[in-house]
N, C-alpha and C positions, 0 to 999 in steps of 0.2 A: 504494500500500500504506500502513496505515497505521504512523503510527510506534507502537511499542512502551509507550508511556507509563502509566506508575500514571495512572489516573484516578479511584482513589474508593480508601478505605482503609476496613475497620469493626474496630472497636473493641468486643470484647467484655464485656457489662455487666450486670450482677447487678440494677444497679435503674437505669433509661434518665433520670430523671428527676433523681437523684442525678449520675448522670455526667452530665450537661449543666450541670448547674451547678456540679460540679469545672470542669470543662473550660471552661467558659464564665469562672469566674474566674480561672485559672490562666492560660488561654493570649487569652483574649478571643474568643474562636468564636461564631460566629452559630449556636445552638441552634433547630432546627424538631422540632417534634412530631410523628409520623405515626403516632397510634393506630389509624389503622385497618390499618397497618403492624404492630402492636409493633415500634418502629423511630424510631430520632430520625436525623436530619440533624444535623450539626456541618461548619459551614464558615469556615475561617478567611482570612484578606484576600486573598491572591494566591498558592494554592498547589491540590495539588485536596483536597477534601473529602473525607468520609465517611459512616459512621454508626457509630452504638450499635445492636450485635445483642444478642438480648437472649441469656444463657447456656441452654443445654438441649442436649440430644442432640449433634446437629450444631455446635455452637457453646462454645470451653470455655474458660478464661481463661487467657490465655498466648497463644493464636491469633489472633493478629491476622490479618486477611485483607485484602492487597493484590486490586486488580482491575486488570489488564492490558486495554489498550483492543486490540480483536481486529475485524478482518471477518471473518473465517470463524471462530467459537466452534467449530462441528461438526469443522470441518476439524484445527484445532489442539489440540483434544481428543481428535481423532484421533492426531496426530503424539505430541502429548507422551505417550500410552498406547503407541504403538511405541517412545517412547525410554524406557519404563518407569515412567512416571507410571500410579495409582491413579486412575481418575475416580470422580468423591464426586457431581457431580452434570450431567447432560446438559444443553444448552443449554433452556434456561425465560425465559418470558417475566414481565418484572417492569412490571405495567401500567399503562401509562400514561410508561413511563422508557424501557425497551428489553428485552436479555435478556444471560442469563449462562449462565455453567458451571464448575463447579468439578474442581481435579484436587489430587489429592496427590502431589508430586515425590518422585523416587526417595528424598531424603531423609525425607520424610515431612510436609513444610510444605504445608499447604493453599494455594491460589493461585485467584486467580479471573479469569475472562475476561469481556467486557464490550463489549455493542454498545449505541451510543445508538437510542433512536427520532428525535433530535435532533442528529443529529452536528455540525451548526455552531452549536448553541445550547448546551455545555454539556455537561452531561451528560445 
């Protein structure tokens, strides 16, 4: 089974370009680009990474969203909806990475689940 670990954090951001280079000078972070994302990478030296999602609908400032490393996304989207969690989003494939899903716990905190395509590589 796997273990339960934050593996990816996104960071909500108003203009992706601007917040990598806050963040790149503040904290020193490795900034990648992925326009064909709207979506940046931010990784910093030995901890796990994230991104810059960009603000709209689904995404709002304040929310930050953790990603929970999961093998069964289905399964525990399932579990956490009988313990009263909201699902916001069904397991989706993110190409080329892996896949995810999203739920809102009973308090109302978005939360994300997260399979690699890669599992001994990273994310």
């Amino acid at each position: 089974m796997t273990k339960r670990n934050i593996v990816h954090i996104e960071i909500p951001s108003a203009d992706l370009e601007k917040s990598g280079k806050f963040y790149h000078a503040l904290f020193g972070w490795k900034i990648t680009s992925m326009p064909e994302y709207n979506y940046a990478l931010w990784e910093p030296a030995d901890a796990p990474g994230g991104g810059f999602n960009p603000l709209g609908e689904d995404t709002k400032i304040g929310e930050v969203l953790i990603h929970v490393n999961s093998d069964d996304i289905e399964g525990d989207l399932k579990r956490a909806a009988s313990l009263g969690a909201t699902i916001l989003k069904p397991k989706t494939e993110i190409p080329n990475w892996g896949w995810f899903g999203i739920f809102r716990d009973p308090t109302g905190n978005p939360i994300a689940l997260y399979t690699s395509k890669n599992p001994d590589g990273g994310a």
